[in-house]
FINUKOL-236843 format. One line per 4 residues: number of its first residue (from 1); for each residue x, y, z of C-alpha. Coordinates in steps of 0.001 Angstrom, whole numbers, plus 524288, in hexadecimal, padded with zeros to 5 digits. Example, Ala and Ser with C-alpha at 12.3 -4.5 7.8 and 13.67 -1.06 7.14 Angstrom:
2
1 = 8300C 7EE6C 81E78; 83566 7FBDC 81BE4 .
//
This chain:
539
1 = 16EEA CECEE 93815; 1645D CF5D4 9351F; 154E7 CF2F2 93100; 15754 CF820 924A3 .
5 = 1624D CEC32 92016; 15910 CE0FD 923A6; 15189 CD8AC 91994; 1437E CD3C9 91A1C .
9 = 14202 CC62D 9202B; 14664 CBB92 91661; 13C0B CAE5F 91491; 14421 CA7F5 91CD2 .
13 = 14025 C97EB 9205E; 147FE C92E3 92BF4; 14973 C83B2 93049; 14AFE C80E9 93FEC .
17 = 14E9F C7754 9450E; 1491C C773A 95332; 15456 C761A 95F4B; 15EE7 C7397 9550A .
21 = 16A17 C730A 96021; 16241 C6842 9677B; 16089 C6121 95BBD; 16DA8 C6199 956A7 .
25 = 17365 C5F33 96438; 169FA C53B8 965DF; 16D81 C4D58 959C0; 17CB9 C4FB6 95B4D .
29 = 17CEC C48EA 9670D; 17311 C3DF0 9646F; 16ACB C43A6 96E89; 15BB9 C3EB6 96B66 .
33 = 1534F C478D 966E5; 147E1 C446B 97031; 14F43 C4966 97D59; 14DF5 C5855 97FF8 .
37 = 15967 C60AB 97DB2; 16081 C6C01 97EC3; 16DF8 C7135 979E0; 1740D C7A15 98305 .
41 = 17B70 C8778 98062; 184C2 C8942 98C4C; 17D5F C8616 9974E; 16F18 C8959 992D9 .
45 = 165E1 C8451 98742; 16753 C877A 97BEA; 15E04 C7E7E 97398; 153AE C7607 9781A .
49 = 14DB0 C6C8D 971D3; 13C75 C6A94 96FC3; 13CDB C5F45 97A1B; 144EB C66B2 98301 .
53 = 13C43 C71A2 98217; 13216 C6A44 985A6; 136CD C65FC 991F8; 139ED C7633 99693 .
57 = 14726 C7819 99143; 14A84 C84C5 98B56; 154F0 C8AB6 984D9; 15D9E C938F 98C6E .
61 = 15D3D C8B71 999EC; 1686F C8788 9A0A3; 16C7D C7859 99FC0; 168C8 C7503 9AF27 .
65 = 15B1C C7AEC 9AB78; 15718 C7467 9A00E; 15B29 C6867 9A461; 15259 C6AC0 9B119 .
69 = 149C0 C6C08 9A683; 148B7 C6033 9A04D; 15374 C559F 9A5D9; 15437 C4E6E 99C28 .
73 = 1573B C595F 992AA; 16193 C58BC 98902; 16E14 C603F 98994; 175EB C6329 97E25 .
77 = 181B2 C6BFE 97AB1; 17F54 C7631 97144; 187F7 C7553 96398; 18654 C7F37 95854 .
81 = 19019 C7767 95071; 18853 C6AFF 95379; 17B02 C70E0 9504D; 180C0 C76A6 94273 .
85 = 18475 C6955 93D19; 179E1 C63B6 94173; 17114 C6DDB 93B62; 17684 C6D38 92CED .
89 = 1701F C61E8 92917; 163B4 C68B8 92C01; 1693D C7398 9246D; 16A97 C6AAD 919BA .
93 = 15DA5 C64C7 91A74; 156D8 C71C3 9185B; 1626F C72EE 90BFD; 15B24 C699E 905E6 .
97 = 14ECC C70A1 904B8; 15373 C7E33 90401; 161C4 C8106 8FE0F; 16555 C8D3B 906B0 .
101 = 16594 C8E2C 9150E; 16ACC C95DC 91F87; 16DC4 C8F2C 92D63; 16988 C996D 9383D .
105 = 16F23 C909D 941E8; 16EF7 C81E1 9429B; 15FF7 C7E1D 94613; 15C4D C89AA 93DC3 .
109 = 15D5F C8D0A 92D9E; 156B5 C970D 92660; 154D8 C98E5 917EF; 14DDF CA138 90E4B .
113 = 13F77 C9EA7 90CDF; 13CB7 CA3B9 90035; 13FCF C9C21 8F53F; 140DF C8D48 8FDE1 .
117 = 1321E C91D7 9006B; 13046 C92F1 8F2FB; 137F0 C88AD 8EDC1; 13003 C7D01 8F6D2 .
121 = 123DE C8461 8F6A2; 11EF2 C8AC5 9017A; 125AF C8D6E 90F3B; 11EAD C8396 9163A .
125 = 12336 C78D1 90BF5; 13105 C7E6C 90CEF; 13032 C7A71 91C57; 12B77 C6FAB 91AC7 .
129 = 135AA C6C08 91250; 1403A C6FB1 919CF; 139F3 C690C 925F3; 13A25 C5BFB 91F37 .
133 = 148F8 C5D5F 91A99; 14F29 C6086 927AD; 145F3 C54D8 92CC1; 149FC C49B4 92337 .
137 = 15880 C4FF1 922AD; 15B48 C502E 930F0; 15148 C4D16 936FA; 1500E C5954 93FBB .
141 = 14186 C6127 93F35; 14127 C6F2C 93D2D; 138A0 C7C53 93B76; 13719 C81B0 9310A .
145 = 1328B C92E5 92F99; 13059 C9BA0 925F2; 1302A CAC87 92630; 13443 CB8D3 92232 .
149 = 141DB CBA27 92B5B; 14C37 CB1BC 93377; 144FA CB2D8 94012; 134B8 CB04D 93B1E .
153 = 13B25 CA598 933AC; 14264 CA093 94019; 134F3 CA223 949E0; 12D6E C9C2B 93D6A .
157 = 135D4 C90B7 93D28; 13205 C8E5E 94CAB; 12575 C8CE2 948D1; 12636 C86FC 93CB1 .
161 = 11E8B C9409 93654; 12046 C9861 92968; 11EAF CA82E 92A9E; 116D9 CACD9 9215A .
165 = 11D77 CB7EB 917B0; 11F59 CC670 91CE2; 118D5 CC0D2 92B09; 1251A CBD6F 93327 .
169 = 123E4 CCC12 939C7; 11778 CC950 93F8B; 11B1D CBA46 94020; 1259B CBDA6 94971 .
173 = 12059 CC9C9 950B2; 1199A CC1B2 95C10; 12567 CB9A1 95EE7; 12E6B CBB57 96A5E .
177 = 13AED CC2DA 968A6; 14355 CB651 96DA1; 13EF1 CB1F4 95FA8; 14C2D CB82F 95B71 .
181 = 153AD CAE8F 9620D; 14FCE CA702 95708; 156F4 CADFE 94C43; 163CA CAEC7 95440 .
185 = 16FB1 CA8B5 94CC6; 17BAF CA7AF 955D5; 17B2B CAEBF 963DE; 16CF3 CB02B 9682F .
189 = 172A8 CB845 97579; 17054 CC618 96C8E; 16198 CC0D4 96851; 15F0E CBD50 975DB .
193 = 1634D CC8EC 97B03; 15C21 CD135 972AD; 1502C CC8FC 973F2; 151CF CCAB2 981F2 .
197 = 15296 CD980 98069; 1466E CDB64 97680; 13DED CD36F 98227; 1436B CDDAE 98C0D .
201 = 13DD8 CE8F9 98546; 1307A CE29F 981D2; 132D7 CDF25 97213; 12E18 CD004 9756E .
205 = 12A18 CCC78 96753; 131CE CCCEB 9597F; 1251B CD6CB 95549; 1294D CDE1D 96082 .
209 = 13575 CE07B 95C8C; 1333E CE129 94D1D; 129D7 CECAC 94FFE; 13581 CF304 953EA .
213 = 13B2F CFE6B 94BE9; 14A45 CF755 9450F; 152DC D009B 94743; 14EA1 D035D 95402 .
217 = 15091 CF601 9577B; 15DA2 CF64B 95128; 160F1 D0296 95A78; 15C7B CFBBF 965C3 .
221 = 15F80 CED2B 96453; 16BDA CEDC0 95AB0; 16D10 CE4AE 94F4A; 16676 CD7B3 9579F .
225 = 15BB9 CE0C3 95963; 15B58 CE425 94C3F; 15B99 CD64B 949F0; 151F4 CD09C 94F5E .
229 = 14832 CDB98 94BB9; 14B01 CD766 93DEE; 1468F CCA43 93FAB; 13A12 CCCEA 94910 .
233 = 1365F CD3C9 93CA9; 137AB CC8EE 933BA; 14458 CCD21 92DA1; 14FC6 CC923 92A7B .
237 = 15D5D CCE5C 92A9F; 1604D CC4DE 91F8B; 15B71 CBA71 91A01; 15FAE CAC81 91A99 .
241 = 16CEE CA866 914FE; 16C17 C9C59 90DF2; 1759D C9336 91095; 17CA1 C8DEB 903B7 .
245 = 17F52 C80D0 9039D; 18E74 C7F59 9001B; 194FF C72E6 8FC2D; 1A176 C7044 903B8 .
249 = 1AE8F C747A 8FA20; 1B8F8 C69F5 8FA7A; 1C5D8 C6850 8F4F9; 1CE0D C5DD8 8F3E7 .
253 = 1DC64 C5996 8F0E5; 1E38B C4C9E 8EE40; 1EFDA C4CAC 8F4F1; 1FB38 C45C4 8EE62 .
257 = 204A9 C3FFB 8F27F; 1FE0D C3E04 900F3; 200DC C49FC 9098C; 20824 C46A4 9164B .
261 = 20C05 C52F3 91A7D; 204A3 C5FFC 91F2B; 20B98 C683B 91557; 208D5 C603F 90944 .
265 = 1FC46 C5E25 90C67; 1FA4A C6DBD 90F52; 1FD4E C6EB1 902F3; 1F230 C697F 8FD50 .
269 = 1E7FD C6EC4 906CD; 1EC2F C7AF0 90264; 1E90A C77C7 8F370; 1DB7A C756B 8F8DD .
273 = 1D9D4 C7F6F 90232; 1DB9A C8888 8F532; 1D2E8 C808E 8EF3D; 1C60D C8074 8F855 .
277 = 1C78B C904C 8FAC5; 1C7D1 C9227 8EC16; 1BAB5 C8961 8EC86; 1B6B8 C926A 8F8A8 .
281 = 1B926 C9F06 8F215; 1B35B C9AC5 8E519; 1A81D C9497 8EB0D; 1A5EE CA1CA 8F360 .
285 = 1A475 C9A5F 8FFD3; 1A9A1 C96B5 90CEB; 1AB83 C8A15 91677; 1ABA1 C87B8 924DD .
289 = 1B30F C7C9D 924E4; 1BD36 C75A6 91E8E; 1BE1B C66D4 91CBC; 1CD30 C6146 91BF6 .
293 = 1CBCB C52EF 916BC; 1D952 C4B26 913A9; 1DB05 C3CE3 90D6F; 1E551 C348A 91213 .
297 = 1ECE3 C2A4E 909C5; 1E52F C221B 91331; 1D750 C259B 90EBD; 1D501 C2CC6 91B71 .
301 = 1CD32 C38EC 919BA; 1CF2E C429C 92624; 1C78C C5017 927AC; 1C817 C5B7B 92F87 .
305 = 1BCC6 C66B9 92E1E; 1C2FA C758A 931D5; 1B9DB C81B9 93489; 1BE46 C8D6C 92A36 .
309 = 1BEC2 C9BC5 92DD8; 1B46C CA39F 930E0; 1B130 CADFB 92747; 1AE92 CA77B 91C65 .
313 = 1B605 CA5B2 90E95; 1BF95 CB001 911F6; 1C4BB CA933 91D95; 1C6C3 C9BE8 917EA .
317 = 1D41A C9EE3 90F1F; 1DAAB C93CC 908FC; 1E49A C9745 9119F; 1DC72 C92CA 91CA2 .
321 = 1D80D C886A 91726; 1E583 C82EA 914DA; 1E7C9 C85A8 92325; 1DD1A C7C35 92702 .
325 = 1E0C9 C719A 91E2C; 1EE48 C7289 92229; 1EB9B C7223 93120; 1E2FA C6785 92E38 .
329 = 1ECF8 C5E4A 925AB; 1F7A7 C62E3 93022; 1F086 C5AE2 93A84; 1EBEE C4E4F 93384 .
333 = 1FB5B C4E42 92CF3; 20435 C50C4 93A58; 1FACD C4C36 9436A; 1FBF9 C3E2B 93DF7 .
337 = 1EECA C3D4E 93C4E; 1F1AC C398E 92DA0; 1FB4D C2D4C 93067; 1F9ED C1D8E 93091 .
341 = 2004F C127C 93539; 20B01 C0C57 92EC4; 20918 BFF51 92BD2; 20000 BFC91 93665 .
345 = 20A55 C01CD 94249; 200F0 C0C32 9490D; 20DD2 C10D2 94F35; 21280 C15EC 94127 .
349 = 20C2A C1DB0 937EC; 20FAA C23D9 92AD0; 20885 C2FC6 9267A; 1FB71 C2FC2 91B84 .
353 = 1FAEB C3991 912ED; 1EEF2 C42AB 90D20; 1E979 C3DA3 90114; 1DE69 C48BE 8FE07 .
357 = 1DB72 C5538 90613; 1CE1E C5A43 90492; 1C809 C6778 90959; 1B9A2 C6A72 90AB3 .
361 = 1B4C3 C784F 90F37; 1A84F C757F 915E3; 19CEB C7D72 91C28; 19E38 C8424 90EE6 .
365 = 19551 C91A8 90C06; 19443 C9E80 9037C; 19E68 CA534 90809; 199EB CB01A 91139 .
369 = 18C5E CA82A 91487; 1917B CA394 92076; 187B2 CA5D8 92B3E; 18B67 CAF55 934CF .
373 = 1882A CB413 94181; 17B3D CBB5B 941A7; 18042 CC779 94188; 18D3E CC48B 93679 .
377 = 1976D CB9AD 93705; 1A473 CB7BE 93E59; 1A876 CC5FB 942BA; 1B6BA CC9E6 93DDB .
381 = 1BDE7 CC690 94BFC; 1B7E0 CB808 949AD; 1BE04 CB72F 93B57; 1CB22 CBE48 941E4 .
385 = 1CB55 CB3DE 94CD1; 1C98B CA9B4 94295; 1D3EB CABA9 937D7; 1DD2C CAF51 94469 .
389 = 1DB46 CA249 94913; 1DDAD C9AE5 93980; 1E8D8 CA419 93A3D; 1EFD1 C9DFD 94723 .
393 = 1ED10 C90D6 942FF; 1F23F C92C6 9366A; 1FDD6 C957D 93CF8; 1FDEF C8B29 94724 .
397 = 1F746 C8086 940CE; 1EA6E C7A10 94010; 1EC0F C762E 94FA2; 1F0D9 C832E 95435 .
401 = 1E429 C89A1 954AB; 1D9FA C81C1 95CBB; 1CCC4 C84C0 96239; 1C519 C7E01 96CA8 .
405 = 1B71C C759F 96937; 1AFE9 C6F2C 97357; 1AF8B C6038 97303; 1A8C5 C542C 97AA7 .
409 = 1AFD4 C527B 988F6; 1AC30 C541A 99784; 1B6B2 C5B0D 99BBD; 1B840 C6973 996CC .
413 = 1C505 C66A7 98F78; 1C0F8 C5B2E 989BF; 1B687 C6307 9838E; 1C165 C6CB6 97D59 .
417 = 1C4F1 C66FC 96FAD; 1CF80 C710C 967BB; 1CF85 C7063 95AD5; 1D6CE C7732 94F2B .
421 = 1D26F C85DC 94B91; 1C7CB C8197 94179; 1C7C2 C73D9 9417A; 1BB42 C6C59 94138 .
425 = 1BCF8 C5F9C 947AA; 1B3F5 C58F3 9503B; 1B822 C58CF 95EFC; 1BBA5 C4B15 9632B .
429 = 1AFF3 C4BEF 96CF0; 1A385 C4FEB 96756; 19F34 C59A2 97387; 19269 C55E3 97108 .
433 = 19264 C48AB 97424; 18E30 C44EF 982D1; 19BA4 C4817 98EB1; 19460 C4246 99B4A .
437 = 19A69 C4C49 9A62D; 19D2E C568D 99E3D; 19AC6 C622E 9A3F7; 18D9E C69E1 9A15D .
441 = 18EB6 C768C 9978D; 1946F C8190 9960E; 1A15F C7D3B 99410; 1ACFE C85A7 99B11 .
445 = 1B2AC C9100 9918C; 1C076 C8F31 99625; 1C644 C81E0 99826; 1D60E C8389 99C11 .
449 = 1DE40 C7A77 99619; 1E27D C749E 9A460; 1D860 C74CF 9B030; 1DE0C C7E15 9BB88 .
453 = 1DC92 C7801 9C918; 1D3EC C7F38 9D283; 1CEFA C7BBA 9DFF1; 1C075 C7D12 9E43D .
457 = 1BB4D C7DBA 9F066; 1B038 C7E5D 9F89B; 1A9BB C889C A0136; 1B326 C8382 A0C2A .
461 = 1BE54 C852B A05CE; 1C0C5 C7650 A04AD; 1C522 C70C0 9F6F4; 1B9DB C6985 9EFD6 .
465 = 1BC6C C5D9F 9EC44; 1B74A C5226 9E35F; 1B087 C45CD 9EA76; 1B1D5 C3933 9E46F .
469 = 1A425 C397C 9DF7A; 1A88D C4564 9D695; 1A151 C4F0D 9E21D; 1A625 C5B45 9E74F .
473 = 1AA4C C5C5A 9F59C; 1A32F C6933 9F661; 19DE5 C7332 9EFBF; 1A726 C7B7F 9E728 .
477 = 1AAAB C8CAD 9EBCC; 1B796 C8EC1 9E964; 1C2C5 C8BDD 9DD85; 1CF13 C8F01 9E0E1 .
481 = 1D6FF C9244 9D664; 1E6B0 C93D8 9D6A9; 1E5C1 CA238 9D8C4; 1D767 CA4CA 9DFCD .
485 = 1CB60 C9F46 9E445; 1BE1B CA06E 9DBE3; 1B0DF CA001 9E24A; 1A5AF C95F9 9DDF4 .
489 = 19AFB C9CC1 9DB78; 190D9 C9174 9D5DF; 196A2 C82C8 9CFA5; 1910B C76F8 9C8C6 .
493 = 1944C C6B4E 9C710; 19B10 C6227 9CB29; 19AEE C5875 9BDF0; 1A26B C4D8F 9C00B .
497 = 1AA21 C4774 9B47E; 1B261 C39C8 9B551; 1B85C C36A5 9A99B; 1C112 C2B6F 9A4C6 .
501 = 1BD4C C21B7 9AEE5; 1C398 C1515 9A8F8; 1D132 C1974 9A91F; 1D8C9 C13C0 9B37A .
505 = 1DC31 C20F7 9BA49; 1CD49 C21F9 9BD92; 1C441 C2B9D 9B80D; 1C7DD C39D1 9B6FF .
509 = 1BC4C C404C 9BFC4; 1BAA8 C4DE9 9C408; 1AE8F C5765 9C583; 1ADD9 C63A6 9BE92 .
513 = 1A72A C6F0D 9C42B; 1A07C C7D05 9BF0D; 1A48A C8891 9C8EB; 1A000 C978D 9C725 .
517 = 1A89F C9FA5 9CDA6; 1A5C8 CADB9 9D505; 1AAB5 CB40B 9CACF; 1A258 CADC9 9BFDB .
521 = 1ABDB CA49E 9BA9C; 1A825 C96E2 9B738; 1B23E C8BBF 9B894; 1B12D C7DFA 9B52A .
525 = 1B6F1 C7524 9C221; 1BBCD C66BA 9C1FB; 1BECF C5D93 9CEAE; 1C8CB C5163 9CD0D .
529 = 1D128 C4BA1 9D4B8; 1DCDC C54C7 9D4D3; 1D222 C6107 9D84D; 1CA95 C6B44 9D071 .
533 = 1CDB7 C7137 9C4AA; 1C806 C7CF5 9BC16; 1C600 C7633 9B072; 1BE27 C8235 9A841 .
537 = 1B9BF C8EB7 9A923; 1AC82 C92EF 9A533; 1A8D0 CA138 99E29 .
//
């Protein structure tokens, strides 16, 4: 990157929605709006919302503190996925006043200034404009800030300014460095580190640093540097990229006779997987996902949504798409999910047959607009890893690739849901719906697939043992493992859990336990009646 390649801040006018995450999380889980909140990153704020702030809470405190904070605060996981969908209708709401967008990051969209201005007016009509659509659309309130570059435009939206043309230098130059944070798309660790660097060696303010000579800074900061010089001087690297609205592509085949089997069906996916990557390639664009809908004889309609390949257009081959529809047809035909009874005996059943088989490519965009990563898109070991992976299940099947999503539980394998490489299916417990006992955040990185026995012990030597009001004996300093002993160096807990208390066996109760070892491991404990187990181990 050098100062020579970068443009002259673009008009730029961005909507904000304040403490998106809280809001998204609050409405996903029914959560009302008038209780302070925070979502949580690991095990520290990440988001906090006004009336939280209020009460002292801040983002980047650990979960014990900001609860000490305010008690009756709020906890919520955090959820990109979840704040995305919950952010498009927004998205759409600000569609209706201005055609082109570009999402930043869900709470935040930017767009060209120029011509909207012009178009409703003035500026300050403009906001006002799009202030009333995302209110009577969705209800949510948001900011609304107009300047020359990404990051005056992003500080002016705070405030609810509109920048006045050729001022964001001076508009920005008595702000506070940490105003970068702002402008950070994906990891904020690099911004925060440099942030934390500039303060070190005195440049406290954006005009401090934009006084700066840029290839200086290039030679001594690298390209984030380089970056965020660009933007304390009004800037831009590039201007927005204005998201095209795409209708979804769909094709769609009678099937006749009725299809009963995998391979006759197969037969006609493939017609139409030719079909919609003709439309693909002559449309110029690409999909995320693909939507497999089949009609039975009965008038049942079943679906199933699969993720495409990363890379856009030239990863998603008809080939592929075959692949998907295949897998997909493969487990509603010989998993029996496609069969009835015969004459009303639910102990025999005779096979239904597809009708209709219809497939939509959705998430649908210019092919190559896909947003990236700030600096470029998936990097070429990503792609590799992907088509690698379509590759083995192509071979294997639809179920011989599967990854790991976490779902609703209390115990840590009850929260591991595997799914098919791809598919899109919701997990059969919605993780953020409320698990009384479940165990406090983070969750363990590596959960085997059986627990290993282990014995723990106290400072005497003596095993520890669970009372029958779920409390330990003594205080944990020892697990004993099959081939050595591991010191305790610091434990929490314990959290009781009794589940399934109106079978006749009696509930299932046992108390699970955090232990740091001397040597910096982290392992997840659990007390029962037969002894302890190591049920997890954390990074």
């Amino acid at each position: 990157m050098s100062a020579a390649s970068q443009e002259r801040g673009t008009r730029t006018t961005v909507v904000w929605t304040p403490d998106w995450p809280v809001v998204a999380a609050l409405v996903a889980t029914g959560t009302p709006l008038h209780h302070p909140a925070a979502v949580l990153a690991g095990a520290r704020v990440h988001t906090v919302s006004a009336l939280a702030r209020r009460e002292g809470v801040r983002r980047g405190m650990r979960r014990r503190q900001a609860q000490a904070v305010c008690p009756e605060l709020v906890l919520l996981p955090a959820d990109e996925d979840r704040d995305a969908r919950l952010f498009e209708p927004v998205a759409v709401a600000v569609e209706t006043v201005v055609p082109g967008i570009e999402v930043l990051r869900p709470g935040l969209l930017l767009l060209p200034a120029g011509g909207a201005a012009r178009f409703h007016g003035t500026e300050d009509l403009l906001a006002e404009r799009l202030v009333s659509a995302v209110a009577d659309h969705t209800g949510h309130e948001c900011q609304v800030g107009t300047a020359d570059g990404l990051l005056a435009a992003l500080v002016a939206a705070r405030a609810e300014q509109r920048v006045p043309v050729g001022e964001s230098a001076a508009f920005l130059a008595p702000r506070p460095v940490s105003e970068l944070l702002a402008a950070a798309v994906q990891d904020e660790r690099p911004v925060a580190a440099l942030i934390d660097l500039l303060r070190r060696l005195g440049l406290r303010t954006l005009g401090d640093l934009a006084r700066l000579d840029g290839p200086q800074v290039y030679a001594r900061f690298g390209e984030w540097g380089s970056w965020a010089w660009t933007l304390a001087r009004g800037d831009d690297l590039r201007p927005p990229a204005r998201r095209r609205p795409e209708a979804d592509l769909e094709v769609s085949s009678a099937v006749d006779p009725p299809a009963h089997r995998v391979d006759t069906a197969t037969f006609a996916g493939r017609r139409l997987a030719e079909e919609l990557h003709t439309l693909l390639t002559s449309h110029a664009v690409s999909c995320g996902r693909l939507r497999i809908t089949a009609r039975t004889d009965t008038g049942e309609d079943l679906t199933r949504t699969w993720r495409t390949d990363t890379g856009g257009l030239g990863g998603l081959t008809a080939a592929r798409i075959t692949d998907r529809i295949r897998w997909q047809l493969d487990g509603w035909l010989t998993a029996g999910a496609l069969s009835r009874p015969v004459d009303d005996d639910a102990d025999q059943r005779e096979p239904v047959g597809i009708v209709r088989l219809t497939v939509t490519a959705e998430d649908v965009a210019a092919a190559g607009a896909e947003q990236g990563r700030l600096w470029g898109g998936s990097s070429g070991g990503d792609l590799r890893a992907h088509r690698a992976l379509d590759r083995v299940q192509g071979l294997l099947g639809g179920d011989g690739v599967l990854t790991a999503v976490v779902q609703g539980g209390r115990d840590v394998r009850d929260q591991v849901h595997l799914r098919p490489w791809g598919a899109q299916q919701e997990v059969a417990r919605p993780a953020d719906r409320p698990w009384p006992g479940r165990l406090p955040a983070p969750a363990p990185a590596t959960v085997p697939e059986e627990p290993a026995p282990v014995q723990v012990l106290d400072a005497a030597g003596a095993p520890v043992v669970l009372g029958a009001r779920m409390v330990l004996s003594a205080p944990p300093a020892l697990v004993r493992t099959r081939t050595t002993d591991h010191r305790i160096a610091s434990w929490a807990g314990p959290w009781p859990l009794a589940e399934r208390w109106w079978q006749d066996a009696g509930p299932r109760v046992r108390v699970h336990l955090q232990a740091t070892l001397m040597d910096g491991r982290a392992l997840l404990l659990a007390a029962h009646q037969h002894g302890w187990t190591c049920e997890a181990i954390y990074d």
